[in-house]
TORVO-404139 format. One record per residue (C-alpha): x, y, z. Coordinates in steps of 0.5 Angstrom, whole numbers, padded with zeros to 4 digits, always signed. Example, Ala and Ser with C-alpha at 12.3 -4.5 7.8 and 13.67 -1.06 7.14 Angstrom:
+0025-0009+0016
+0027-0002+0014
REM end
This chain:
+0052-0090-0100
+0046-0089-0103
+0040-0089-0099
+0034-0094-0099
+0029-0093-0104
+0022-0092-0102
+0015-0095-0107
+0015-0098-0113
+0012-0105-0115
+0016-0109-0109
+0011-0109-0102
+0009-0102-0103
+0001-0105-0107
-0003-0109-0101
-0002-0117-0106
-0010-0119-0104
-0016-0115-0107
-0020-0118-0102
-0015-0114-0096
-0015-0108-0100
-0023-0108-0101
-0024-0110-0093
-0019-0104-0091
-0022-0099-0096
-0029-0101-0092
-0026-0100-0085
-0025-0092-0088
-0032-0091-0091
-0035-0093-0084
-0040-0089-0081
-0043-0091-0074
-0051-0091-0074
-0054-0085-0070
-0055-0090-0064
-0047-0092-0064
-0045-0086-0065
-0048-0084-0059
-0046-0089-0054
-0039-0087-0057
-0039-0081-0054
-0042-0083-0048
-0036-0087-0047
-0032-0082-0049
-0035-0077-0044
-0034-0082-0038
-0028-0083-0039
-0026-0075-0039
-0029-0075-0031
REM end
Protein backbone atom coordinates (compact mmCIF):
# COMPACT_ATOMS: atom_id res chain seq x y z
CA UNK A 1 0.00 0.00 0.00
CA UNK A 2 1.48 3.21 -0.93
CA UNK A 3 1.59 6.05 1.31
CA UNK A 4 -0.38 9.49 0.87
CA UNK A 5 1.46 11.83 -1.29
CA UNK A 6 1.67 15.15 0.33
CA UNK A 7 1.89 18.94 -1.91
CA UNK A 8 1.79 19.37 -5.55
CA UNK A 9 -1.41 21.68 -7.25
CA UNK A 10 -4.34 19.84 -5.22
CA UNK A 11 -5.18 22.01 -2.06
CA UNK A 12 -1.51 22.68 -1.25
CA UNK A 13 -1.80 26.60 -2.91
CA UNK A 14 -4.47 29.04 -0.97
CA UNK A 15 -7.24 29.23 -4.42
CA UNK A 16 -7.77 33.15 -3.58
CA UNK A 17 -5.11 35.78 -3.95
CA UNK A 18 -6.92 38.01 -1.53
CA UNK A 19 -6.71 35.32 1.49
CA UNK A 20 -3.10 34.75 0.79
CA UNK A 21 -2.29 38.72 0.51
CA UNK A 22 -4.46 38.89 3.99
CA UNK A 23 -2.68 35.92 5.89
CA UNK A 24 0.87 37.27 4.42
CA UNK A 25 -0.08 40.75 6.16
CA UNK A 26 -0.99 39.11 9.53
CA UNK A 27 3.08 37.98 9.31
CA UNK A 28 4.33 41.22 8.72
CA UNK A 29 2.44 42.80 11.72
CA UNK A 30 4.35 44.77 14.03
CA UNK A 31 2.16 46.27 17.19
CA UNK A 32 2.74 50.17 17.65
CA UNK A 33 5.11 50.82 20.74
CA UNK A 34 1.68 51.73 22.59
CA UNK A 35 0.52 48.30 21.74
CA UNK A 36 3.27 46.41 22.51
CA UNK A 37 3.19 47.99 25.80
CA UNK A 38 -0.10 46.90 26.76
CA UNK A 39 0.69 43.52 25.48
CA UNK A 40 3.09 42.82 27.91
CA UNK A 41 1.18 44.68 30.80
CA UNK A 42 -1.25 42.01 30.05
CA UNK A 43 1.29 39.50 29.59
CA UNK A 44 2.90 40.26 32.83
CA UNK A 45 -0.39 40.34 35.07
CA UNK A 46 -1.20 37.19 33.95
CA UNK A 47 2.08 35.81 35.32
CA UNK A 48 1.01 36.76 39.11
Amino acid sequence: MKGKIYGGDEGARTPDLGIANAALSQLSYIPTEEEFYMIMQSYLSSLM
